[in-house]
VOGU-3710 file (C-alpha; in Angstrom, 3 decimals, decimal comma):
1> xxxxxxxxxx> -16,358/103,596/-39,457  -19,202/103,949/-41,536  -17,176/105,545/-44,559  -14,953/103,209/-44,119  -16,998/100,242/-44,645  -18,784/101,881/-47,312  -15,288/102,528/-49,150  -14,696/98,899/-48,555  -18,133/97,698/-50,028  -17,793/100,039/-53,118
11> xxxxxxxxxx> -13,964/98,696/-53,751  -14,973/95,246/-53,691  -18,207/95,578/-56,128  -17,028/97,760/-58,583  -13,105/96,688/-59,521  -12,194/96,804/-62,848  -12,130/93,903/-65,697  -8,682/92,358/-65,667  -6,280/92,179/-68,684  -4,338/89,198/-68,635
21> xxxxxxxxxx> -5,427/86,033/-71,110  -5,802/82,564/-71,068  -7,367/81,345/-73,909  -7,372/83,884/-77,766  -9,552/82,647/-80,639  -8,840/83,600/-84,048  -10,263/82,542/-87,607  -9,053/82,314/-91,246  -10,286/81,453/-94,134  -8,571/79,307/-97,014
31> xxxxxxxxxx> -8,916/78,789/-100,673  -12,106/79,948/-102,750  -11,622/77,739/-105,670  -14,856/76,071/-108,097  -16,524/77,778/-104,255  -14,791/75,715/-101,897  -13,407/76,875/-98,820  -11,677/75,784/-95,390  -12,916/77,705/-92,318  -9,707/77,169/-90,290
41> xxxxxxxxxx> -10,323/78,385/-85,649  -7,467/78,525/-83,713  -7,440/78,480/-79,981  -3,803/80,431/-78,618  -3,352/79,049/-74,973  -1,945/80,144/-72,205  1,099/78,632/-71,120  -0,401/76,520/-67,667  -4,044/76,485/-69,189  -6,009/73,766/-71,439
51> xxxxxxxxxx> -9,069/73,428/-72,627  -10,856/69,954/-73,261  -11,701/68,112/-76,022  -14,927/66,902/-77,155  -14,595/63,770/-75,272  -14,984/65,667/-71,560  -18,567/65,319/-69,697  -18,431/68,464/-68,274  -17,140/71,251/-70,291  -15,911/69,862/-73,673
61> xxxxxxxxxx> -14,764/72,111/-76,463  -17,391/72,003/-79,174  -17,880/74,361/-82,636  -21,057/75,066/-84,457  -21,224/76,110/-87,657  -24,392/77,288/-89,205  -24,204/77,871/-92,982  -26,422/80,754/-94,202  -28,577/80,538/-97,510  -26,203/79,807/-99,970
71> xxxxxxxxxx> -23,567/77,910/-98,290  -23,547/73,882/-97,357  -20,762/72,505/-94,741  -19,259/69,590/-96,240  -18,678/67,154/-93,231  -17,920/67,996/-90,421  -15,518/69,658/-88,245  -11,751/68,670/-88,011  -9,479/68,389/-84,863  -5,830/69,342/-86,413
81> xxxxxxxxxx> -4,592/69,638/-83,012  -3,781/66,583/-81,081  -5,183/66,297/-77,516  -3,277/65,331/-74,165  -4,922/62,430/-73,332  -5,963/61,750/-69,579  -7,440/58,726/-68,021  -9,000/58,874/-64,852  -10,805/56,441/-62,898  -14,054/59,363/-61,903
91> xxxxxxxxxx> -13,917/61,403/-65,083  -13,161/58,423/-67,864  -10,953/59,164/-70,883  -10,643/62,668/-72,395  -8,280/64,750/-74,299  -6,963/68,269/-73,173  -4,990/70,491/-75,602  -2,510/73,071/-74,441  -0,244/75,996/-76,122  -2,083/75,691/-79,505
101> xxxxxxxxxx> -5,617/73,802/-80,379  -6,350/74,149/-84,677  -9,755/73,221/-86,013  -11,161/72,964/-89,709  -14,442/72,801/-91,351  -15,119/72,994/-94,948  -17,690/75,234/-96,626  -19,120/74,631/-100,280  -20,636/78,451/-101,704  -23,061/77,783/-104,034
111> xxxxxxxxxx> -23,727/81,290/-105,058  -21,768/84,890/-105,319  -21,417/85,459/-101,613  -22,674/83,440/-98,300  -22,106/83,948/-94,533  -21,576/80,903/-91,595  -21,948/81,242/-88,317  -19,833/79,565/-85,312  -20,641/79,495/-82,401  -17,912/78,077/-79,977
121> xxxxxxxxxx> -17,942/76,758/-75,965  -15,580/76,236/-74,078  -13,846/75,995/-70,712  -10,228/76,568/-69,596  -8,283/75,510/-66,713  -5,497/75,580/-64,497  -3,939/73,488/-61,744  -6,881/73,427/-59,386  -8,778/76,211/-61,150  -11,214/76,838/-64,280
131> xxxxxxxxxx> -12,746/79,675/-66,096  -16,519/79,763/-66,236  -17,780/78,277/-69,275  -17,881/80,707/-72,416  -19,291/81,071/-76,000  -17,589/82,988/-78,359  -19,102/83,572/-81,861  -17,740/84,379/-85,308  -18,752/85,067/-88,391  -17,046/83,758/-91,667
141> xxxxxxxxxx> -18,531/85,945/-94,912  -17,254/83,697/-98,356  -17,427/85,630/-101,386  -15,535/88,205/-103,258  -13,473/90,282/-100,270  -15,181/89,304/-97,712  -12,665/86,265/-96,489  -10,309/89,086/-95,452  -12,451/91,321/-93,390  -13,549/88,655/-91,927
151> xxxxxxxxxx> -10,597/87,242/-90,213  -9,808/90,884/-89,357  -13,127/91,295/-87,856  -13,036/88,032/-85,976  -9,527/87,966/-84,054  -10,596/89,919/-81,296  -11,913/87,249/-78,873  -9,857/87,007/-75,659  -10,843/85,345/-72,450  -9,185/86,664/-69,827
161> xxxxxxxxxx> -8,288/84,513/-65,863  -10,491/87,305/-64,315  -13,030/88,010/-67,031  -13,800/84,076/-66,023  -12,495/84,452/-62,453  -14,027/87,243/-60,783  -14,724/88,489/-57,750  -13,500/87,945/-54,078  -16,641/85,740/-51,976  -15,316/88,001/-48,901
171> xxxxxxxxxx> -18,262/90,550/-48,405  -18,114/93,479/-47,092  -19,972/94,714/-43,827  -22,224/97,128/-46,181  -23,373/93,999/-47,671  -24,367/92,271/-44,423  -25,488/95,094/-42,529  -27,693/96,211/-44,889  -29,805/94,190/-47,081  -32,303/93,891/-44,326
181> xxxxxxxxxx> -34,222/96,649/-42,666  -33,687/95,323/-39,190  -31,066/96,211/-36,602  -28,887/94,333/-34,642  -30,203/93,087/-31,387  -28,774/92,566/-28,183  -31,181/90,565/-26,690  -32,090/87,342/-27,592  -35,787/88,778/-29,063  -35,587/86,983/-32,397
191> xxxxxxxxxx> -38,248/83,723/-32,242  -36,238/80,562/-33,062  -37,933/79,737/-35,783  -37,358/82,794/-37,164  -33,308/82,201/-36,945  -34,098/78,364/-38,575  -36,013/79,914/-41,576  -33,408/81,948/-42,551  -30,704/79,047/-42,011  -32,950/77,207/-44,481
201> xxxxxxxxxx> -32,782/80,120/-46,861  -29,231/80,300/-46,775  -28,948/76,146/-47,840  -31,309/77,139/-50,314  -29,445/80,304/-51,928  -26,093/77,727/-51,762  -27,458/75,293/-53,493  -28,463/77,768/-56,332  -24,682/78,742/-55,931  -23,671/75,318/-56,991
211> xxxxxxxxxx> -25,315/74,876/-60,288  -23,950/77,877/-61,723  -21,871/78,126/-64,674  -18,900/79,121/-62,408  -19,401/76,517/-60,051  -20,895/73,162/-61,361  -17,930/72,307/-63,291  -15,118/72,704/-60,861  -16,951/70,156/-58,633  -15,908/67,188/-60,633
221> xxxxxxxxxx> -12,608/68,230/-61,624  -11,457/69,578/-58,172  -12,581/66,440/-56,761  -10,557/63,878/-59,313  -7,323/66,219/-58,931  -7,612/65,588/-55,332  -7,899/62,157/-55,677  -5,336/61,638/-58,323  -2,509/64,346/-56,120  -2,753/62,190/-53,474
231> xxxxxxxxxx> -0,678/58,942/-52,243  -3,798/57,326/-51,011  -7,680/57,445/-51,288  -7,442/58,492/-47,564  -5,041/61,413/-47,860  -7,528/62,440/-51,287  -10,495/62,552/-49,325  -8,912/64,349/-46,145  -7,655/66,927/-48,157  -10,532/66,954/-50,174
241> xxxxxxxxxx> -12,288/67,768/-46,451  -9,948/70,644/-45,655  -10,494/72,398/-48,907  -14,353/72,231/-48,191  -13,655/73,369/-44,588  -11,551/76,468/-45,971  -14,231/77,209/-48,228  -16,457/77,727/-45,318  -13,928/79,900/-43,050  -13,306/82,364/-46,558
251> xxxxxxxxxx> -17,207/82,879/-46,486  -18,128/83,214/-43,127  -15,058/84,619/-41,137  -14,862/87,983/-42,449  -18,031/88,610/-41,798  -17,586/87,564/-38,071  -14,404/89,012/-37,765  -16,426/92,709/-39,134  -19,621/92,271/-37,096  -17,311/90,953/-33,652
261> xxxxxxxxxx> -14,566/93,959/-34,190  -17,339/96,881/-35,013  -19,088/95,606/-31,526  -16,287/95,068/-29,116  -14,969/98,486/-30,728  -18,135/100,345/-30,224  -20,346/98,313/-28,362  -24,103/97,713/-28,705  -25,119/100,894/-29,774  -22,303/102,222/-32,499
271> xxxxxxxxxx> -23,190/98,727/-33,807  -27,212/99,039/-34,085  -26,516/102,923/-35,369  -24,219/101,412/-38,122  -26,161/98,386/-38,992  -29,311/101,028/-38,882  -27,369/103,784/-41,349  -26,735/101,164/-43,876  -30,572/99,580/-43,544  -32,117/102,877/-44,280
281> xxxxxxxxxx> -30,108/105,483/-45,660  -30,654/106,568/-49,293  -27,406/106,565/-50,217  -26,696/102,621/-49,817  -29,892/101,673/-50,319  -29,747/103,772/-53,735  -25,966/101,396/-54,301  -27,491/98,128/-53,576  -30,351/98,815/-55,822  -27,741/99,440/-58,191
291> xxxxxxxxxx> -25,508/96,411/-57,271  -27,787/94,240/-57,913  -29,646/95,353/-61,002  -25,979/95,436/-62,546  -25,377/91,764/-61,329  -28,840/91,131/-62,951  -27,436/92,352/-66,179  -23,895/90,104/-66,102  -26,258/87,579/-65,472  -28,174/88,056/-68,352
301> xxxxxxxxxx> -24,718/88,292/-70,469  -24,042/91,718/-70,990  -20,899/91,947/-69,497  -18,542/90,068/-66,878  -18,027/91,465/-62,872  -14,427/91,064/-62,362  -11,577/91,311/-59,778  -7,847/92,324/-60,774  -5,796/89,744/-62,365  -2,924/89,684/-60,239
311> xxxxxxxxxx> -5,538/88,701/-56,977  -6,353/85,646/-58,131  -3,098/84,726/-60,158  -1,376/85,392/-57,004  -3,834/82,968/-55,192  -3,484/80,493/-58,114  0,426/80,566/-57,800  0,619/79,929/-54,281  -2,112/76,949/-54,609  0,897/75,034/-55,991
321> xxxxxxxxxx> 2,736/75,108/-53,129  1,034/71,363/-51,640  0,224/70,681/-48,517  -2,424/72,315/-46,291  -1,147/75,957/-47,376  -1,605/75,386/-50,825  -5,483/73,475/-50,336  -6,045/76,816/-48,685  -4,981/78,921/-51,312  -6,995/76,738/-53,754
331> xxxxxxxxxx> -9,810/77,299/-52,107  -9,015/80,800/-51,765  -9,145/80,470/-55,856  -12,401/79,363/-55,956  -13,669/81,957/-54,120  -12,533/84,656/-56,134  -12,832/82,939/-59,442  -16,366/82,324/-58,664  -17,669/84,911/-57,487  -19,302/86,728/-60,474
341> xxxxxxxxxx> -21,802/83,736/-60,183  -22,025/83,293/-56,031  -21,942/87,626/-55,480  -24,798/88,195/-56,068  -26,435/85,246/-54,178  -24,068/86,136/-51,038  -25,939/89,154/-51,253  -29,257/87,872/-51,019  -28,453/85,435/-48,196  -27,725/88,397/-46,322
351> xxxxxxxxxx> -30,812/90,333/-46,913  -32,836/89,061/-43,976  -30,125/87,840/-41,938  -29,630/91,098/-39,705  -32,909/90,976/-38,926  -32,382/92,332/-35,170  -30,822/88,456/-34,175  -26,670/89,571/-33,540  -25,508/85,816/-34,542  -28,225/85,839/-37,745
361> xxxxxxxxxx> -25,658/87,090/-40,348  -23,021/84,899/-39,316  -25,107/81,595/-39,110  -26,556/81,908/-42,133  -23,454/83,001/-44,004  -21,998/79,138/-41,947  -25,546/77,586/-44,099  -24,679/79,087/-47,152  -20,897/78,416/-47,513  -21,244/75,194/-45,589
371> xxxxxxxxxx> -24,026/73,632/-48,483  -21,897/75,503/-51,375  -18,343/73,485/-50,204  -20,636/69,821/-49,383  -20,154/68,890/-52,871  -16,528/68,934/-53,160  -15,993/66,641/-49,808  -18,780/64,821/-50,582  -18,370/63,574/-53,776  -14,080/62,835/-52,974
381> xxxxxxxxxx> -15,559/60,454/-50,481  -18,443/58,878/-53,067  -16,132/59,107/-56,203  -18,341/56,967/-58,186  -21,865/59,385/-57,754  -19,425/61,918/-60,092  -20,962/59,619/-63,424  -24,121/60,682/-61,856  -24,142/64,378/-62,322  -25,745/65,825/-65,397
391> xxxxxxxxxx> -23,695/67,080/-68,012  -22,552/70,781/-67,982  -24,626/72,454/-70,894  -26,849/75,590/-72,145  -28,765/74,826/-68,786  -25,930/76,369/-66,644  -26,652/79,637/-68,902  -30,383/79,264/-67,974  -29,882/78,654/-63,975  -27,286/82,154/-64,451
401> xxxxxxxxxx> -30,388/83,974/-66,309  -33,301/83,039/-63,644  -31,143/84,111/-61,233  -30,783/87,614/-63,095  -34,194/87,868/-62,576  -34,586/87,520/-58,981  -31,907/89,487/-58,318  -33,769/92,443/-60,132  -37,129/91,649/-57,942  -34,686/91,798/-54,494
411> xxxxxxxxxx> -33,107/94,720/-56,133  -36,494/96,661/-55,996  -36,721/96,358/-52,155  -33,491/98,256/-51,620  -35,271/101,041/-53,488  -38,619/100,446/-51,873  -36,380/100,855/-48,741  -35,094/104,187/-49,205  -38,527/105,291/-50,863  -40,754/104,290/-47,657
421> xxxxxxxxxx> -37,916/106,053/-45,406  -37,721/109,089/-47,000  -41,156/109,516/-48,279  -40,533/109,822/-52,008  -43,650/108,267/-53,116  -41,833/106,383/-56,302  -42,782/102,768/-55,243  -45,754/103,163/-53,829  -47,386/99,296/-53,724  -49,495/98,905/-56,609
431> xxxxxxxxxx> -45,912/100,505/-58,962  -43,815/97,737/-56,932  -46,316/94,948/-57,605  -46,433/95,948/-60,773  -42,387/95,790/-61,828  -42,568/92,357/-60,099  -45,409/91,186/-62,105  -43,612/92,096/-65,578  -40,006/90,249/-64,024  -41,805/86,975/-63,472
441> xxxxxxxxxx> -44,187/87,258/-66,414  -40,505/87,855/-68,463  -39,220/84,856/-66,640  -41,943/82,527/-67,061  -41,673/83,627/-70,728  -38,262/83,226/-70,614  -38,409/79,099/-69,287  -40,469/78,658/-72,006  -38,300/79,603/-74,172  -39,730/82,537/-76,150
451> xxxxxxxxxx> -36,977/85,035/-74,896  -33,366/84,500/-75,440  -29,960/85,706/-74,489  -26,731/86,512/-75,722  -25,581/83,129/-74,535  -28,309/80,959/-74,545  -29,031/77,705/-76,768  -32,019/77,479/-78,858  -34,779/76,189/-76,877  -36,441/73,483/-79,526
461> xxxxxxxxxx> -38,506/71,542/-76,526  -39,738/72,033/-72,810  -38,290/69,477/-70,382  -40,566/68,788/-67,989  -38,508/70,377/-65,153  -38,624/73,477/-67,196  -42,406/73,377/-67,790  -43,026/72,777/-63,992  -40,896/76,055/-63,236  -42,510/78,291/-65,333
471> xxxxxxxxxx> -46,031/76,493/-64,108  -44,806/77,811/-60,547  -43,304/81,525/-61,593  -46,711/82,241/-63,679  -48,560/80,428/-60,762  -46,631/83,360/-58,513  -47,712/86,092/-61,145  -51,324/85,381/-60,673  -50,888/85,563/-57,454  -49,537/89,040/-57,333
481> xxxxxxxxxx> -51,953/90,176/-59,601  -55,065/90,703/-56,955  -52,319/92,296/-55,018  -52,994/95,388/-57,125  -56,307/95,845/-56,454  -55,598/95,552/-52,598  -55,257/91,879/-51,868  -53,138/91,550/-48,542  -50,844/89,209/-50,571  -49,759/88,046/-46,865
491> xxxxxxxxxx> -47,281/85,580/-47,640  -44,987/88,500/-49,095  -46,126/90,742/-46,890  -42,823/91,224/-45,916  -40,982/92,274/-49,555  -43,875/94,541/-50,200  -44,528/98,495/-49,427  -47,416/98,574/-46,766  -51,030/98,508/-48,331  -51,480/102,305/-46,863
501> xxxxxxxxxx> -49,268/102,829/-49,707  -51,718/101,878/-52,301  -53,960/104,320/-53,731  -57,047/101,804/-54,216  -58,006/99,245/-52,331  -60,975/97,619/-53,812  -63,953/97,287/-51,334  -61,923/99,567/-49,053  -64,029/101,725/-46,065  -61,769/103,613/-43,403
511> xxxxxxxxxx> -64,064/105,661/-42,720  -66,246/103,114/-40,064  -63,230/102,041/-38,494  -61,977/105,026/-38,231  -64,886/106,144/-36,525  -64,709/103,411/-34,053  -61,721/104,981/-32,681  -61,802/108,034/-30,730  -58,309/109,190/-32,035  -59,065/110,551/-34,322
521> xxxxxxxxxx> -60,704/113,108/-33,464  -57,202/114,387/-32,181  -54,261/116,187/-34,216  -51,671/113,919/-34,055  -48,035/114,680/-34,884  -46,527/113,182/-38,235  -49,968/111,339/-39,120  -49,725/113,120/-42,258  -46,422/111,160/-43,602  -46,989/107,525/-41,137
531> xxxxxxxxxx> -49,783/105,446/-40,843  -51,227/102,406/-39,307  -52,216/99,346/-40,956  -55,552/98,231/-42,010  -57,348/101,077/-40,753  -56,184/101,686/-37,602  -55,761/104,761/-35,347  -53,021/105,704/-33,567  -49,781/108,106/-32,381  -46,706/108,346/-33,714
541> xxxxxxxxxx> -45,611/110,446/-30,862  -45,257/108,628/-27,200  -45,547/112,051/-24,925  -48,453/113,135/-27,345  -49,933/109,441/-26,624  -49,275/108,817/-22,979  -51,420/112,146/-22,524  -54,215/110,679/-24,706  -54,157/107,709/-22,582  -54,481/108,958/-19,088
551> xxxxxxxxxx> -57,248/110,879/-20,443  -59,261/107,922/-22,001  -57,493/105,697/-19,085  -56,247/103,269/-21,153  -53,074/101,412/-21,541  -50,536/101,735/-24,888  -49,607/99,661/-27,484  -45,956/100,618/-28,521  -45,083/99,193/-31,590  -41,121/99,849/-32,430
561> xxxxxxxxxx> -41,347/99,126/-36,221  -39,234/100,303/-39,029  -39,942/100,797/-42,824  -37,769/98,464/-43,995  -38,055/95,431/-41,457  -39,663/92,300/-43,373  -40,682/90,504/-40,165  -42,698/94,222/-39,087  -44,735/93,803/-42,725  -45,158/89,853/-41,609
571> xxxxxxxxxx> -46,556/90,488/-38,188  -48,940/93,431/-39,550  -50,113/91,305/-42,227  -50,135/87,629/-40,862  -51,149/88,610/-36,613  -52,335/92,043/-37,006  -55,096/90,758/-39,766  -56,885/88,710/-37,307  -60,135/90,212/-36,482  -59,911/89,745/-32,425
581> xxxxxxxxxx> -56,111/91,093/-32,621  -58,316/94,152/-34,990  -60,865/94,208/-31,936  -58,767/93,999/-28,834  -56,008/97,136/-30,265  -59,171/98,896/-31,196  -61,339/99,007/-28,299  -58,699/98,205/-25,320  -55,496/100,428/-25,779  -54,268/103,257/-27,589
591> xxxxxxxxxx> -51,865/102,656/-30,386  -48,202/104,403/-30,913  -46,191/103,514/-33,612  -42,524/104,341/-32,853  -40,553/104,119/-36,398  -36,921/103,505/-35,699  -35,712/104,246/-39,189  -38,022/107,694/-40,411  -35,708/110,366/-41,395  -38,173/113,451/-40,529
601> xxxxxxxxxx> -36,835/116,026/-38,994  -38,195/116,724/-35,653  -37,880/120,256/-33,778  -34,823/121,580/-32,328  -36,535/121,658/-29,313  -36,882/118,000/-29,072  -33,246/117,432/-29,912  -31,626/114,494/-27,989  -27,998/114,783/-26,870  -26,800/110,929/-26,173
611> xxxxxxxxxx> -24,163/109,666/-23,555  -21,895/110,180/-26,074  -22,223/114,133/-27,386  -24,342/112,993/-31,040  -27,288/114,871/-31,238  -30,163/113,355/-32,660  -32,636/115,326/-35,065  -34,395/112,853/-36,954  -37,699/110,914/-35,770  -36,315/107,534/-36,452
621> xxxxxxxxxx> -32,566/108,197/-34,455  -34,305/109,177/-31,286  -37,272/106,362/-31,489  -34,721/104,123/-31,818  -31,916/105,536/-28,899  -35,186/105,320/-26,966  -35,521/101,798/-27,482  -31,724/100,732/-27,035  -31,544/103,130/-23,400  -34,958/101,825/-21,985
631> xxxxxxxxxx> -35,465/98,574/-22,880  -32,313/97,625/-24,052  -33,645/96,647/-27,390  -32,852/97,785/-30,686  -34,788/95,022/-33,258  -37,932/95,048/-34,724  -40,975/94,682/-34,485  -40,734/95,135/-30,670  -44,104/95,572/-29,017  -44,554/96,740/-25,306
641> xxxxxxxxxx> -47,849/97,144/-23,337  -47,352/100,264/-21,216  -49,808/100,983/-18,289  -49,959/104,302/-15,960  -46,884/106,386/-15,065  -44,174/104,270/-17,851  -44,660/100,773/-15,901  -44,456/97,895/-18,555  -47,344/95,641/-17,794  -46,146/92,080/-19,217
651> xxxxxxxxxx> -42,641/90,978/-20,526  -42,069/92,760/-23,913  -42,758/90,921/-27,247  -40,822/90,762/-30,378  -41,506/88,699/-34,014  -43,616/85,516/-33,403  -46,344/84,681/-35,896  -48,375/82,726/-32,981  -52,058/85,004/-33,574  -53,271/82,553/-30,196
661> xxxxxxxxxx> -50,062/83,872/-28,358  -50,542/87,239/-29,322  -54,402/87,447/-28,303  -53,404/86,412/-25,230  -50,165/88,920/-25,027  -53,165/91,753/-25,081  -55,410/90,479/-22,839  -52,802/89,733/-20,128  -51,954/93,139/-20,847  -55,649/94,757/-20,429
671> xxxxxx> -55,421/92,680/-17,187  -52,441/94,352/-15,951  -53,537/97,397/-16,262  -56,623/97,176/-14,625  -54,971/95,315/-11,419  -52,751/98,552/-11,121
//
């Protein structure tokens, strides 16, 4: 099962740039006499495609020319071609062109040789589908043979259906299982507000979805074909409704349908050791790190994610079909034509949504896709809020680029992941907060416009939207910056390696609260590769500490953590801080740390052979087949007071940020122990 869904995961994020083309540019160049010359562009299309003419809102076909020293244009730039034109009652009056679009500009040379620049953007479309917008650029060099290497030089643009239409939206169970260090639970442990933040994350990350460059302009022209393919406004807006619906069921089904099969297949605890393989593992941690930094770089231009061709012209074909089979396969479409632009993000939604809670990847997957279709039901039943949305532009770029960036600062925690697990020592925390402080000090540079892309517009002024983002993202730098001098930088407590991690802490002395803690004065097993937070003593053995406590007489503090479970970091940093939490774990019980996902090896002697036949060897399989058999458990952070003999004093606790409910957790379990 496990290769299997890896297989599946690797297929889906690694396919191979498709061949077929819509749209091929080409230039010429004409005359040369007394200097003057015609720049002639011509757009081949697709039979089934168009592009739009300068008239469109949205995506409109423009050409700029920049003349080098030398060279003056002489007007401006020439439609040969005549446009299809379309009136619509949303969208207004606009042109398209189709089979063949010719443009001209003429070029004085003023001296022996000169060079212009174009720069060209555009968007095609089909039926119920578009490309993401694209730039192409040319150069024209005027002057004694130059003309002619440089239409031979230029003819080589091609945009391809799935160089604009890429990937399936359908992710894979590595995906969801993974990007979180948490295990499935089956219990309901999760806090509720736990399960409601990451809903809200999810609405958040689909929103970002739908001001992409592969998104943002489909909204208005899905919505007006909808409205003009139907008989009435009714029958518009209904099927406008069923293509949002479908939209929803392509996002969040499979991942049901994967997370429902592997458990009714397997049951509870095939599905917590799968979900816990692809959480800590090196080898897809190591491929999501990967993943993402290479979606980081096709969002910064360098290249475009794709799926094969015949995918989504298969889905396009069948889209013309009508009726509710064809709105299905049109939203099938926009799934896989967008999804070099919503992959990545899919991703992310799913980082901290198997966070121990079974239903958590699911429901947030039903947030994301649910926010990501609103627009295109929403807007068929308020036609007249379409003249309201901004123009599409370089700012679609700029929302793909600051996106590239995030995804290279989530990237990192994959890596962290596998670093903390295996005990590599690569990321230790002041090397992570350091790569995060250079991505958001890039960023921030980057809003303000002294960094540029490939496909990014000259920034000549700051909009004040702009200005306020990079006030936040350098506002977030300085935050992070005390971080690497030990700050407990609590409100990413989570995303960070733990602060034992850090090789100086300024102001930093173990040594008195270590002494406050009669621990240490015993060897303890595996204290030389795990440790507890700010300063405190404990096990990371539970025979090793039940002896220690029936000699002191005191009860335990089990803490079933894991080194790559955000809410674990949260708790430690945000409820563990607190000095009477500090006081109480100190002076009143006797810490052990069970880590769920540690892959030290443990002796053969302390092999355990499961229900099943597997044999576990490593720390973090038997900590956590410990967890699942005896409390029926497998998330984390999972805390349980444990008195004399094994007997759990109070009902078991799990994530809750409440410091009050905690206190009191520990002291009703310091009075259990001593009624006993």
């Amino acid at each position: 099962m496990r290769k299997i869904l890896f297989a599946i995961f690797a297929l889906v994020s690694f396919t191979a740039m498709a061949q077929e083309q819509s749209v091929t540019w080409s230039t010429s160049v004409k005359g040369g006499e007394n200097g003057r010359y015609t720049l002639v562009v011509k757009a081949d299309i697709a039979d089934g495609w168009h592009i739009y003419d300068d008239t469109f809102l949205f995506n409109p076909t423009t050409l700029t020319f920049s003349a080098g020293e030398g060279v003056e244009l002489i007007s401006g730039v020439r439609a040969l071609s005549k446009a299809h034109k379309v009136s619509d009652p949303d969208l207004g009056d606009y042109g398209e062109y189709e089979k063949e679009a010719l443009f001209e500009q003429e070029a004085l040379l003023k001296g022996d040789s000169g060079v212009v620049n174009l720069t060209i953007a555009y968007q095609a479309c089909t039926g119920g589908a578009c490309t993401s917008p694209e730039e192409v650029e040319f150069s024209f060099h005027l002057g004694s043979d130059k003309a002619a290497a440089a239409e031979e030089a230029s003819n080589s643009s091609k945009t391809t259906i799935a160089e604009k239409a890429s990937n399936s939206g359908e992710t894979t169970a590595a995906e969801e299982a993974s990007n979180s260090g948490e295990i499935a639970t089956t219990e309901e442990s999760s806090d509720s507000s736990s399960i409601w933040g990451l809903i809200i994350e999810a609405i958040l990350w689909g929103l970002a979805a739908i001001v992409t460059p592969c998104v943002f302009p489909m909204v208005p022209m899905t919505v007006s074909f909808f409205m003009k393919s139907s008989t009435t406004a009714a029958k518009g807006r209904l099927n406008a409704s069923l293509y949002g619906m479908f939209i929803v069921l392509l996002y969040t089904l499979p991942i049901a349908a994967i997370i429902l099969i592997t458990r009714i297949l397997g049951g509870d605890s095939v599905t917590a050791d799968i979900f816990n393989w692809l959480a800590t593992h090196w080898v897809p941690n190591l491929i999501f790190f990967a993943v993402f930094v290479v979606f980081a770089a096709s969002f910064f231009g360098a290249f475009e994610i794709t799926l094969p061709s015949w995918l989504v012209n298969k889905s396009d074909e069948k889209s013309d079909k009508g009726g509710i089979a064809g709105i299905f396969f049109m939203a099938l479409t926009l799934v896989l034509v967008s999804f070099s632009c919503t992959g990545p993000i899919v991703g992310s939604v799913l980082v901290k949504s198997t966070s121990g809670e079974f239903w958590s990847p699911i429901l947030t997957m039903l947030a994301f896709s649910t926010t990501f279709a609103l627009p295109f039901t929403l807007f068929a039943f308020f036609p007249s809020m379409l003249k309201k949305l901004p123009k599409s532009g370089g700012w679609l770029n700029s929302v793909k680029v600051v996106l590239g960036f995030v995804e290279v600062a989530l990237g990192f925690k994959f890596l962290s992941v596998a670093d903390q697990v295996y005990h590599w020592g690569l990321l230790d925390r002041e090397v992570y907060l350091a790569i995060w402080i250079v991505v958001f000090s890039l960023l921030g540079l980057y809003l303000l416009g002294k960094i540029r892309f490939a496909h990014d517009d000259e920034v000549t002024h700051i909009g004040v939207g702009r200005l306020a983002l990079a006030i936040a993202v350098f506002s977030f730098v300085v935050y992070l910056i005390p971080g690497m001098w030990g700050a407990p930088l609590s409100k990413l407590s989570g995303y960070l390696p733990p602060l034992s991690s850090q090789d100086f802490v300024l102001g930093a002395n173990t040594s008195s609260a270590a002494a406050d803690n009669t621990t240490t004065t015993t060897a303890r097993k595996y204290s030389d590769a795990l440790h507890l937070p700010h300063g405190l003593e404990g096990f990371f053995d539970l025979a090793e500490a039940e002896a220690y406590a029936k000699q002191v007489n005191k009860p335990i503090f089990i803490d079933f953590t894991g080194h790559g479970c955000v809410n674990c970091r949260e708790m430690e940093s945000r409820v563990w801080s607190d000095a009477t939490v500090q006081q109480i774990l100190r002076d009143e019980y006797i810490i052990c740390a069970l880590y769920t996902d540690d892959r030290l090896s443990v002796p053969q002697s302390e092999w355990i052979e499961t229900e099943a036949g597997k044999t576990l060897k490593s720390l973090g399989q038997i900590n956590s087949h410990y967890q699942l058999k005896r409390f029926g458990a497998n998330a984390q952070p999972y805390y349980v007071l444990q008195g004399q003999d094994g007997n759990v004093l109070v009902k078991p606790r799990s994530y809750d940020l409440d410091v009050p409910g905690f206190i009191e957790f520990l002291r009703s379990g310091v009075e259990a122990y001593k009624k006993q």
